[in-house]
Backbone as JSON, one array per atom type, in Angstrom:
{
  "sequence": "XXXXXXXXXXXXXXXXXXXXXXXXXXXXXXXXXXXXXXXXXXXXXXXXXXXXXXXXXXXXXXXXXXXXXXXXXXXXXXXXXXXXXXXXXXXXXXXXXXXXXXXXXXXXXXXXXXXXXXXXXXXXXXXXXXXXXXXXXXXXXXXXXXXXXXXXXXXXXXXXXXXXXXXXXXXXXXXXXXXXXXXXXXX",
  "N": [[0.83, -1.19, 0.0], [2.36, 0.87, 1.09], [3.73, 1.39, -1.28], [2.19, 1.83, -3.5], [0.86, 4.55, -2.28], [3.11, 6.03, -2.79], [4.22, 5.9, -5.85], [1.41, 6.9, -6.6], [1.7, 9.46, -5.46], [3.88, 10.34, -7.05], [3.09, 10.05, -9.49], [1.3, 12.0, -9.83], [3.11, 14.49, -9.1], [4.56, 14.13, -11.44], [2.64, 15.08, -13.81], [2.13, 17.31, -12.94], [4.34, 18.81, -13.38], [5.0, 18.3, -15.94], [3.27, 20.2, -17.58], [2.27, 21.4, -20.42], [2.71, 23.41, -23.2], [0.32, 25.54, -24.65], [-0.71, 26.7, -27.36], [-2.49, 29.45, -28.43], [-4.96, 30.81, -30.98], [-5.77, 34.28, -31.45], [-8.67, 35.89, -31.66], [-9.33, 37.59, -34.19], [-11.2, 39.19, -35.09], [-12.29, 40.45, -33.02], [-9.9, 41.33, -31.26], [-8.72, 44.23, -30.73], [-6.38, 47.36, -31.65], [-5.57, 50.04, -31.05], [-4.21, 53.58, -31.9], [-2.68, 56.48, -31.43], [-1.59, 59.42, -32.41], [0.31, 62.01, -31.89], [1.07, 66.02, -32.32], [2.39, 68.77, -32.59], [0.63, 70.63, -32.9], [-1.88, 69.51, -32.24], [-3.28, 65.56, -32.43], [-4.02, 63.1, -33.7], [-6.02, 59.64, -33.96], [-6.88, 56.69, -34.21], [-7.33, 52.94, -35.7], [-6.05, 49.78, -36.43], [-5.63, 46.51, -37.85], [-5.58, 43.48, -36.77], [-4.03, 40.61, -38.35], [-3.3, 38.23, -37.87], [-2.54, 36.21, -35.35], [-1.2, 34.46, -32.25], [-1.1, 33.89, -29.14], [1.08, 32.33, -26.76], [0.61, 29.56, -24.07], [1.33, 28.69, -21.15], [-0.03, 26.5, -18.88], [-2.38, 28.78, -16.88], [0.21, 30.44, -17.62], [1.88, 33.6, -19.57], [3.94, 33.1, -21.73], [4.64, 33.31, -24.37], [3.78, 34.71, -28.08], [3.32, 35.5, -31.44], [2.67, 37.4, -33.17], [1.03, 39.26, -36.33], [0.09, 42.28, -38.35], [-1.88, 43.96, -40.26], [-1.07, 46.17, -42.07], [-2.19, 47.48, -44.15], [-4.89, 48.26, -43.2], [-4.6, 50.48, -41.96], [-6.53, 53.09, -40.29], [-7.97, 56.15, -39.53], [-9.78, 57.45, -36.84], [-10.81, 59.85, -35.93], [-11.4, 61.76, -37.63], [-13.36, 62.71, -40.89], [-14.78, 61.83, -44.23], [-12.88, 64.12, -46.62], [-10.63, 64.78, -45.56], [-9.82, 62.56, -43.93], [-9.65, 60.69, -45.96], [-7.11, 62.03, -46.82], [-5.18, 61.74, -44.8], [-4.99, 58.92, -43.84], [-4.26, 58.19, -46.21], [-1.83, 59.56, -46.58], [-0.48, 58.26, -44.28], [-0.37, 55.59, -45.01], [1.63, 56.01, -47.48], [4.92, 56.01, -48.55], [6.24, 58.11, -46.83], [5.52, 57.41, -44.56], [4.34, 54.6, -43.34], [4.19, 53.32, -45.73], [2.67, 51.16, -46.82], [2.44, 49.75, -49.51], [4.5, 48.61, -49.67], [5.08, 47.06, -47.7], [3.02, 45.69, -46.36], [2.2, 44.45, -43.91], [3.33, 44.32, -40.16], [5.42, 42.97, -37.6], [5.08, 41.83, -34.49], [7.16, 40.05, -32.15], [7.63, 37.6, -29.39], [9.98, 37.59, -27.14], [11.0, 37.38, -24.56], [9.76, 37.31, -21.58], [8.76, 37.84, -18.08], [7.9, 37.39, -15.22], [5.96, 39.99, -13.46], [3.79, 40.59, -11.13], [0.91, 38.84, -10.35], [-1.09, 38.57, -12.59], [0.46, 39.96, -14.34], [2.86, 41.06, -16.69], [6.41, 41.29, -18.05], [7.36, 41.99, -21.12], [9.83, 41.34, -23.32], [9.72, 41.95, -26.81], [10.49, 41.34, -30.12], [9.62, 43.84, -32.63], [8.77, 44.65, -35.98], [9.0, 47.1, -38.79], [8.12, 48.2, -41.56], [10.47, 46.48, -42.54], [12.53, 46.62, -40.52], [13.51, 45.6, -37.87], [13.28, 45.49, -34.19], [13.8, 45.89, -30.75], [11.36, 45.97, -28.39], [9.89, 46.8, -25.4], [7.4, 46.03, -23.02], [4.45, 45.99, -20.36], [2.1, 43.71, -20.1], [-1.11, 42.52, -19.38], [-2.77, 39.71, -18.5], [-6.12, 38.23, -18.34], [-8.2, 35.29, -17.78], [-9.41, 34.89, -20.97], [-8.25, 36.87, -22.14], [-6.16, 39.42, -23.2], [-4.37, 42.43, -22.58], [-2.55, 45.69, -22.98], [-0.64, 48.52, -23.15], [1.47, 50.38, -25.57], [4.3, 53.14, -26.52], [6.04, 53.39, -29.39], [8.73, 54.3, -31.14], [8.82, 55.92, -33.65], [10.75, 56.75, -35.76], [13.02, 54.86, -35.72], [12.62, 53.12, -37.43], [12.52, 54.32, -39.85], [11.05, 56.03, -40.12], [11.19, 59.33, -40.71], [9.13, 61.43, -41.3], [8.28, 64.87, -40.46], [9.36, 65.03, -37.96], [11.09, 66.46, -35.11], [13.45, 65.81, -34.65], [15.09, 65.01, -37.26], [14.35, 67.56, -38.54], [14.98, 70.15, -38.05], [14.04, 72.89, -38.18], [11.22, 72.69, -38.15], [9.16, 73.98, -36.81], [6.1, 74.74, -35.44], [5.0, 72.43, -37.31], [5.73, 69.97, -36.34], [5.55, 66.8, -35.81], [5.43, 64.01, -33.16], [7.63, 62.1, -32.16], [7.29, 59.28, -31.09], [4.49, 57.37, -31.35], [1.3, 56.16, -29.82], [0.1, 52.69, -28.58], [-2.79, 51.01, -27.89], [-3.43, 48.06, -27.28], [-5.6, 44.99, -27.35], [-5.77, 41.87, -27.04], [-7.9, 38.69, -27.55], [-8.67, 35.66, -27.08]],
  "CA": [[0.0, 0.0, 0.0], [2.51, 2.4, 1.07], [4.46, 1.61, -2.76], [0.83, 2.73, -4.31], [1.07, 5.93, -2.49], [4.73, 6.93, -3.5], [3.94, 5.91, -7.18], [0.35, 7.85, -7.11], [2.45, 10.66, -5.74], [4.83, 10.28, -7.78], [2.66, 10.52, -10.86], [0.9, 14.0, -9.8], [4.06, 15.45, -9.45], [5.34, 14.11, -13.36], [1.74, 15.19, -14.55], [2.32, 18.83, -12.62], [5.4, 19.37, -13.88], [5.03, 18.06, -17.45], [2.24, 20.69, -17.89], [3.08, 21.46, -21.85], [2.67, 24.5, -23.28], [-0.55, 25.67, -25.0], [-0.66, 27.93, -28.56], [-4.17, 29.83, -28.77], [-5.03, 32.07, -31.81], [-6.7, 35.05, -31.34], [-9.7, 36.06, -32.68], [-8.45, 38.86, -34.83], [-12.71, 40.0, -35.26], [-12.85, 40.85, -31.29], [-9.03, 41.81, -30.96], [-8.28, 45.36, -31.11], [-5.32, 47.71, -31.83], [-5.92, 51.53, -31.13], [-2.99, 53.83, -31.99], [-2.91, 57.71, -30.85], [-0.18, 60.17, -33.19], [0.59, 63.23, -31.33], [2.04, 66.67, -33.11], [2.37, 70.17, -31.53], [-1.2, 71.19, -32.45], [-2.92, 68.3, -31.79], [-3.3, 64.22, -32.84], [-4.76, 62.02, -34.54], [-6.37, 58.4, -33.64], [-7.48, 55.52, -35.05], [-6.67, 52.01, -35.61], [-5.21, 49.03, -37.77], [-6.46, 45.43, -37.46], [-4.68, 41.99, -36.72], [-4.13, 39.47, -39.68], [-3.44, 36.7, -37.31], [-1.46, 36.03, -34.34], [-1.38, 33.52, -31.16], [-0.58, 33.45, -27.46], [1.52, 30.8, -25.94], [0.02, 29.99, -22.77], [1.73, 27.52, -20.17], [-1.44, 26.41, -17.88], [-2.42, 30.11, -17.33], [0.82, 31.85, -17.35], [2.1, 33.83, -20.59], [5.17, 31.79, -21.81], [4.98, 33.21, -25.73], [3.0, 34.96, -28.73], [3.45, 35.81, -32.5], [1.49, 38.55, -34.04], [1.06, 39.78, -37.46], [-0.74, 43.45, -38.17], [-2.35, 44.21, -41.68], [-0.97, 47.75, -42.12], [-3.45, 48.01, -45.42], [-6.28, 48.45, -42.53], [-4.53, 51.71, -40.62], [-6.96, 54.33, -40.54], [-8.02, 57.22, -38.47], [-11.22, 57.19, -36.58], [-11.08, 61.16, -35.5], [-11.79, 62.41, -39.33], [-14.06, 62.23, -41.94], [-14.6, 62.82, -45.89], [-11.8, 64.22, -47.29], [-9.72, 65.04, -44.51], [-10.15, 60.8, -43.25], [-9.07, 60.15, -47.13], [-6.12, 62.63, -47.02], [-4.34, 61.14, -43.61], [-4.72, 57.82, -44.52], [-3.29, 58.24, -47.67], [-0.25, 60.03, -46.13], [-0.07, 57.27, -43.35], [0.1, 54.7, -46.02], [2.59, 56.47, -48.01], [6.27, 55.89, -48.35], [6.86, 58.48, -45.56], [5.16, 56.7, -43.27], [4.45, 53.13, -43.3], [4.75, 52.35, -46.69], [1.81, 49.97, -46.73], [2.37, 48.56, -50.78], [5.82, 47.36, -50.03], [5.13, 46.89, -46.47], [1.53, 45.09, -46.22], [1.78, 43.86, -42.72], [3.95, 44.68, -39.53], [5.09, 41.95, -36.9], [5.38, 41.52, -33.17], [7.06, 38.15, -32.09], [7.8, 37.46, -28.06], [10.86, 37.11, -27.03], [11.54, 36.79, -23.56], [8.94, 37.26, -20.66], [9.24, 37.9, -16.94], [6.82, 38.12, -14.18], [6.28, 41.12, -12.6], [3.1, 39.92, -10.43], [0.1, 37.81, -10.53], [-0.94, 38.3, -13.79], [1.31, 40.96, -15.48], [4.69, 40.01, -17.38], [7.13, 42.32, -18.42], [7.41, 41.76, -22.33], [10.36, 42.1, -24.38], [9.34, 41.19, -28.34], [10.85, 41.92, -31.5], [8.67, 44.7, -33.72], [9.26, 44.93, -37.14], [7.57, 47.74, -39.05], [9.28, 48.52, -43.02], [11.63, 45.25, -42.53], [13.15, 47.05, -39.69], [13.35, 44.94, -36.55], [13.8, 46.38, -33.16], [13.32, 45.13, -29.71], [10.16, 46.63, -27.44], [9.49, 46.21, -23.82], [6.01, 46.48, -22.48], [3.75, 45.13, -19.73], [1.25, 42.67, -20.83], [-2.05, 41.65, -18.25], [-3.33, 38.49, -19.08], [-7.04, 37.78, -17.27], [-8.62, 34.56, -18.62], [-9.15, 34.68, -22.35], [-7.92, 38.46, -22.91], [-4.3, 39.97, -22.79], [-4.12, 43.73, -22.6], [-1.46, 46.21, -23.35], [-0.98, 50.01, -24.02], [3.32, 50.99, -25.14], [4.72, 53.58, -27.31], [6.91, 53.1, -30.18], [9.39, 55.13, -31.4], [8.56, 55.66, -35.27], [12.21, 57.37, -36.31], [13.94, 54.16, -35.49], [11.85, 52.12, -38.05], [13.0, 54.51, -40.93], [9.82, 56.81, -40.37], [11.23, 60.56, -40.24], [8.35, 62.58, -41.93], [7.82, 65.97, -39.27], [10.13, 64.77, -36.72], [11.75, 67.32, -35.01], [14.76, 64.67, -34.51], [15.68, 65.16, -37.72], [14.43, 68.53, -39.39], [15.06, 71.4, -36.77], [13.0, 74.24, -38.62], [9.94, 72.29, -38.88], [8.34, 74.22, -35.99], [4.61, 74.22, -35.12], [4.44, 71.33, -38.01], [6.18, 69.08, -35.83], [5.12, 65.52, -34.85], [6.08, 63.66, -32.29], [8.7, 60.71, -32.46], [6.59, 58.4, -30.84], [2.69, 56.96, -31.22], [0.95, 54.78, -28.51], [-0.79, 52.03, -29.07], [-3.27, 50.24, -26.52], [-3.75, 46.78, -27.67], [-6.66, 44.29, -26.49], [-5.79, 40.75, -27.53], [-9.3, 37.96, -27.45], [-8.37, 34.1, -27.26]],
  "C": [[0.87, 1.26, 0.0], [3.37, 2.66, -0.42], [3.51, 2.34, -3.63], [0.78, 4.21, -4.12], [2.2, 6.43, -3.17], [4.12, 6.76, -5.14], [2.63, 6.84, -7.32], [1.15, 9.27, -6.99], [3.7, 11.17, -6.78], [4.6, 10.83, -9.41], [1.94, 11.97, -11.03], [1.9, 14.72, -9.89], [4.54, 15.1, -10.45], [4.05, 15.32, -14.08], [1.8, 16.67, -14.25], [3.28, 19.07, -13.41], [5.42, 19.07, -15.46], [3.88, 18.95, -18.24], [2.77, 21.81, -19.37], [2.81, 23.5, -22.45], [1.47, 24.43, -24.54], [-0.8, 26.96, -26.29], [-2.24, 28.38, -28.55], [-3.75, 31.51, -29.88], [-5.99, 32.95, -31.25], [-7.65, 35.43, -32.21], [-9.21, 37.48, -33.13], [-9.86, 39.94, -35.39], [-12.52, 41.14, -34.23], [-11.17, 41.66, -30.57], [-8.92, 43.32, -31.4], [-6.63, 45.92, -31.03], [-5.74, 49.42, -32.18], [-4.57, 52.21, -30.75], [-3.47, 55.19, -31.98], [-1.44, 58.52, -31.78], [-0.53, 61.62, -32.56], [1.18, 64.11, -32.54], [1.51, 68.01, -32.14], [1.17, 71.05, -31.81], [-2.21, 70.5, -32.11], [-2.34, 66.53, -31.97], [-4.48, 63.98, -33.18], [-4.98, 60.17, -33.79], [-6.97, 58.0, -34.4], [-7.16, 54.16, -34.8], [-6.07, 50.9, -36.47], [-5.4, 47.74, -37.01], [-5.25, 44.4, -37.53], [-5.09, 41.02, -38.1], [-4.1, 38.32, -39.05], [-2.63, 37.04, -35.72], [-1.9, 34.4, -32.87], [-0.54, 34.37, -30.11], [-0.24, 32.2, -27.75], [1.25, 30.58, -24.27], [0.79, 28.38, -21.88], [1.18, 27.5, -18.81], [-1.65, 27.8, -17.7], [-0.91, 30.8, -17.51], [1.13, 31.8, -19.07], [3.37, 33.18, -20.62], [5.78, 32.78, -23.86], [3.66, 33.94, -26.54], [3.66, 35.37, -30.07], [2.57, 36.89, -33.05], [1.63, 39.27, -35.59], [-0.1, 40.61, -37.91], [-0.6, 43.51, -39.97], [-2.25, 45.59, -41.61], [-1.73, 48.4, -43.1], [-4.69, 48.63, -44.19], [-5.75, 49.41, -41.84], [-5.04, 52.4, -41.2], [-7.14, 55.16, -39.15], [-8.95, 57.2, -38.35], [-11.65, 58.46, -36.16], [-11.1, 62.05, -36.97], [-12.49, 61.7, -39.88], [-14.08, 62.46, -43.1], [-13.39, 62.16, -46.45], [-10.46, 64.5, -46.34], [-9.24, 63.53, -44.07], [-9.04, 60.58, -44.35], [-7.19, 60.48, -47.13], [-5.06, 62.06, -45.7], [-4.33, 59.51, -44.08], [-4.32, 57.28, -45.46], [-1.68, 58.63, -47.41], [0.34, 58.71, -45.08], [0.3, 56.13, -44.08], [1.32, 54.58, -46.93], [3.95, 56.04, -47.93], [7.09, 56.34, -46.9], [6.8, 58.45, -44.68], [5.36, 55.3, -42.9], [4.31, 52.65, -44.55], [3.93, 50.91, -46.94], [1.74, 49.25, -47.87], [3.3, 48.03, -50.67], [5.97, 46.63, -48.98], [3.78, 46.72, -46.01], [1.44, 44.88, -44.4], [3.55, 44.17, -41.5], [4.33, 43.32, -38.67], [5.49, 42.17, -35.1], [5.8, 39.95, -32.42], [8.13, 38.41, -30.32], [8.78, 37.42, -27.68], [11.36, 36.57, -25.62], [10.62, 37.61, -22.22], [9.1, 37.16, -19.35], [7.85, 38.43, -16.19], [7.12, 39.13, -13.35], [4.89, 40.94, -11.54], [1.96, 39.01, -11.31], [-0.15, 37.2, -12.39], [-0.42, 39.39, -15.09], [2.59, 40.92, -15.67], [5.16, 41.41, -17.71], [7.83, 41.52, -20.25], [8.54, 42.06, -22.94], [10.27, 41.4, -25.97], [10.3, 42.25, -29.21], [9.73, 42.51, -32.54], [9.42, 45.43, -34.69], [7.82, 45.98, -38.3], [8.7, 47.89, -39.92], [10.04, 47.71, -42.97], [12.16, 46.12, -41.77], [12.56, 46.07, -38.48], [14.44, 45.38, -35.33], [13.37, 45.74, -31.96], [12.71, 46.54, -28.9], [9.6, 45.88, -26.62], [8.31, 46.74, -23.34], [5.63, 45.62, -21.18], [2.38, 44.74, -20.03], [0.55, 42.02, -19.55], [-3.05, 40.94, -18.74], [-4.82, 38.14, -18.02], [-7.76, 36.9, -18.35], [-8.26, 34.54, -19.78], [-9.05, 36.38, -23.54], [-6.6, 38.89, -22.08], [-4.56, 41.72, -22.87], [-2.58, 44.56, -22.59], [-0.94, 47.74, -23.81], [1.3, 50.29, -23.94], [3.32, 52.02, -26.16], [6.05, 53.53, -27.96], [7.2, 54.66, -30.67], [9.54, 55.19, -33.2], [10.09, 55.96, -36.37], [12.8, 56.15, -36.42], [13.53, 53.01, -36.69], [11.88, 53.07, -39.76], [11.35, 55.98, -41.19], [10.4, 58.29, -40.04], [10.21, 61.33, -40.86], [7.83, 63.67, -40.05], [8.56, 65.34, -38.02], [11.06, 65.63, -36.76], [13.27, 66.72, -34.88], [15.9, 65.06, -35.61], [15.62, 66.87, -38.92], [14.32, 69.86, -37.83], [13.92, 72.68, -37.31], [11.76, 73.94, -38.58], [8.97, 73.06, -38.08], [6.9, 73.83, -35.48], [4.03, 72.79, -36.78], [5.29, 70.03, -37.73], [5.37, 67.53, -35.6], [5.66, 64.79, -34.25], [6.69, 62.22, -32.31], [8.14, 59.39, -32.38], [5.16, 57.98, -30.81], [2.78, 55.99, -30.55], [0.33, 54.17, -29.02], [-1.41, 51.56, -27.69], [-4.02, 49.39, -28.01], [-5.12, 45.75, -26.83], [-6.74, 42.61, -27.24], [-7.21, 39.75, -27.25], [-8.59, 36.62, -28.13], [-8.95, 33.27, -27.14]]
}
């Protein structure tokens, strides 16, 4: 009898510890991606939709994710008309994101750290124009939704249009180096 216990115990702790790791796609309908562009008279918002992506989930904790963003879908949700037409046309553009040679953006996980219960400290590789760069965020995972708000630094990704970084005269037609995004992943 007491060989039955050691072996039953024996097998909860293989079956705990062998607990594998779990890929879930997101629903890329119900996922959002809302992005905020500052400039010294105002900003602009809007957003730009997921093409695919997954979480890696090891029993709940985050462990891993892939993401891939359809930059054809960035628009602006604070204009309309012709004004809507005319930003989204420039945002598309060469001097921005470049969305015909550069269809889709990526975010891929790289190395993950708890910072409590359920919020990690993120560092992934984001590639926007074939430029790849590493970005650190915090990422709160509750059930079957991840959340996320960071700002990227657009200069470093080959984006100078109105950055005071690199044109000093540009004055009040400045914009600002960096746009935020707040993310809302659905698994």
């Amino acid at each position: 009898m007491k060989n039955l216990k050691t072996i039953a115990l024996a097998f909860v702790a293989f079956a705990t510890l062998s607990v594998s790791a779990q890929t879930k796609k997101i629903d890329v309908k119900t996922s959002t991606i809302e992005w905020v562009g500052k400039k010294v008279t105002g900003q602009h918002n809007g957003t730009v939709n997921f093409k695919d992506g997954a979480v890696v989930l090891k029993g709940k904790k985050l462990v891993g994710g892939t993401f891939t963003v359809d930059m054809t879908s960035l628009t602006a949700t604070d204009l309309t008309g012709e004004y809507l037409g005319k930003l989204n046309g420039h945002l598309k553009a060469d001097d921005f994101f470049g969305t015909d040679k550069f269809p889709t953006a990526t975010l891929v996980i790289k190395k993950i750290g708890a910072k409590s219960a359920n919020i990690y400290t993120t560092t992934a590789d984001l590639t926007i124009k074939g430029i790849t760069k590493p970005v650190t965020f915090d990422i709160t995972v509750n059930g079957n939704t991840a959340t996320t708000a960071f700002n990227v630094n657009r200069t470093i990704y080959g984006i100078q249009y109105g950055s005071k970084s690199f044109f000093d005269s540009i004055g009040d037609k400045a914009i600002n180096d960096e746009f935020e995004l707040k993310v809302t992943l659905k698994f």
